[in-house]
C-alpha positions in Angstrom: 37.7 -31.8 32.4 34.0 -30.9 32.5 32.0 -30.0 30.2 29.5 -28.0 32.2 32.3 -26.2 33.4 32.9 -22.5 31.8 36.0 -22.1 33.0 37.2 -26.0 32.1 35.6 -24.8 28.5 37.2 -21.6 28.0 40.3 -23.4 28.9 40.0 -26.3 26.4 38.8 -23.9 23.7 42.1 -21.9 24.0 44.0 -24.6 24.1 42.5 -25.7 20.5 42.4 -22.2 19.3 46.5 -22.6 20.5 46.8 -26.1 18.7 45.8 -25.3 15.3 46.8 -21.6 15.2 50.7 -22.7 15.6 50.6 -26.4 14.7 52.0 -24.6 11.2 55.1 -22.8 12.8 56.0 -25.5 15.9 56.7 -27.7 11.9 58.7 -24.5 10.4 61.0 -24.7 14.2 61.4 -28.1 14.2 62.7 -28.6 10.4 65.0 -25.8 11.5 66.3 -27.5 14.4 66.8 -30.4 12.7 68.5 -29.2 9.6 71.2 -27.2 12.2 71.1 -30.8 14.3 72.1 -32.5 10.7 74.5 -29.5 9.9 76.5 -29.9 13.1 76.6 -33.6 12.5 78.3 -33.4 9.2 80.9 -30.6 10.8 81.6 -33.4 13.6 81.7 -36.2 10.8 84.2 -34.4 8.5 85.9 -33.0 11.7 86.7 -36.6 12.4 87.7 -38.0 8.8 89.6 -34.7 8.0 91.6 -34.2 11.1 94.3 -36.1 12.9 92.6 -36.1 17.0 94.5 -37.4 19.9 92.7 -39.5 21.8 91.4 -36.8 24.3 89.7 -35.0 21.0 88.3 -38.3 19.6 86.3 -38.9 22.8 85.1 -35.3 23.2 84.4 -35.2 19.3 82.6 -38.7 19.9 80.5 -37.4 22.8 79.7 -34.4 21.3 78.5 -36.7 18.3 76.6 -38.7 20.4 74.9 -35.9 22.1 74.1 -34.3 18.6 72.8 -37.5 17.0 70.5 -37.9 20.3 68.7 -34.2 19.8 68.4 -35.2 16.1 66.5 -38.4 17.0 64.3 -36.2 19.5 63.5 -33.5 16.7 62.3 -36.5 14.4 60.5 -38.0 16.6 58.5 -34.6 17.1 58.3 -34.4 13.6 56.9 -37.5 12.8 54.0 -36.2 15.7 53.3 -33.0 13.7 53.5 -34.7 10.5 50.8 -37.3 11.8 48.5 -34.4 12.9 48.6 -32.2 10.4 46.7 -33.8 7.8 43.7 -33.3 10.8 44.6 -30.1 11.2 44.9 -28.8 7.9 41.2 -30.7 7.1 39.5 -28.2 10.2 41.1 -25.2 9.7 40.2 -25.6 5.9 36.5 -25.7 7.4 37.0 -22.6 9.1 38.0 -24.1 12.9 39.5 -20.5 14.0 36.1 -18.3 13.6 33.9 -20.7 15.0 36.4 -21.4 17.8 36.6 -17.7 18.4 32.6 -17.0 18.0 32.4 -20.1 20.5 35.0 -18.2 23.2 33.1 -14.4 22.7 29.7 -16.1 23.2 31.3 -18.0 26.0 32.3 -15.2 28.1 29.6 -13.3 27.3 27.4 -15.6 28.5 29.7 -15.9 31.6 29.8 -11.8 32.1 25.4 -12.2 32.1 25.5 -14.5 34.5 28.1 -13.2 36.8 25.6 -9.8 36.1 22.4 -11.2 36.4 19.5 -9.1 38.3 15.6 -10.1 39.0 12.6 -7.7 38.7 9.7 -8.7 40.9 6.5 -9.0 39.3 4.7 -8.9 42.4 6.7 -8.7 45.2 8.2 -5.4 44.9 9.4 -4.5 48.6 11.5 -7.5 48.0 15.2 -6.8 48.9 16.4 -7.5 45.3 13.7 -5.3 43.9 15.1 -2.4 46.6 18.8 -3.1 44.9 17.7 -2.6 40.9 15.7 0.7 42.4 18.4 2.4 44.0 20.6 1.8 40.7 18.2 3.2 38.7 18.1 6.6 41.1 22.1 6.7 40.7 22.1 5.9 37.4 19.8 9.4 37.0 
């Protein structure tokens, strides 16, 4: 990324506006997930000591398991992420990261929309070609 790149900018300061604006409910999914991960694991564990399986159920019950207790270690793992970050987080947003963020984009692509929109007005020169343009506005703008 660079810096003296506005649309590089704009990109990273979405992304942070993204990061901290839903770093709060990607937690609140995750410790969903992983309570319905744990649920399904208890219904496979008591699924196993309360019923009498063949051999065929045991293995699927066993892979099934296995696939469960896998997801289980992914969510954890993400949760150990989010619960590493959010003590950063939660110490910008108290300082008011989303309004400066989003003053910091407005001026941003305002400041891009003036440049993209930018005219000269000879101060000598005025049969200049870029002095003929901002006239013939003027006369349609009347």
């Amino acid at each position: 990324m660079q810096i003296d790149n506005m649309e590089d900018t704009l990109e990273l300061l979405n992304n942070i506006n993204y990061f901290f604006r839903n770093i709060d409910e990607v937690d609140k999914k995750l410790q969903l997930d992983l309570y319905n991960k744990e649920g399904e694991r208890d219904d496979l564990l008591h699924e196993i000591e309360l019923s009498k399986l063949s051999i065929g159920e045991r293995s699927r019950i066993y892979s099934h398991l296995e696939k469960v207790l896998k997801e289980r270690r992914t969510l954890k793992n993400k949760l150990e992420l989010i619960s590493t970050l959010k003590p950063y987080t939660n110490r910008y947003i108290m300082k008011g990261i989303f309004a400066e963020t989003d003053t910091v984009i407005k001026n941003i692509q305002t400041l891009k929309s003036n440049q993209e929109n930018r005219q000269y007005t000879p101060r000598i020169l005025q049969d200049l070609k870029c002095a003929k343009k901002k006239k013939e506005e003027n006369k349609n703008d009347k």
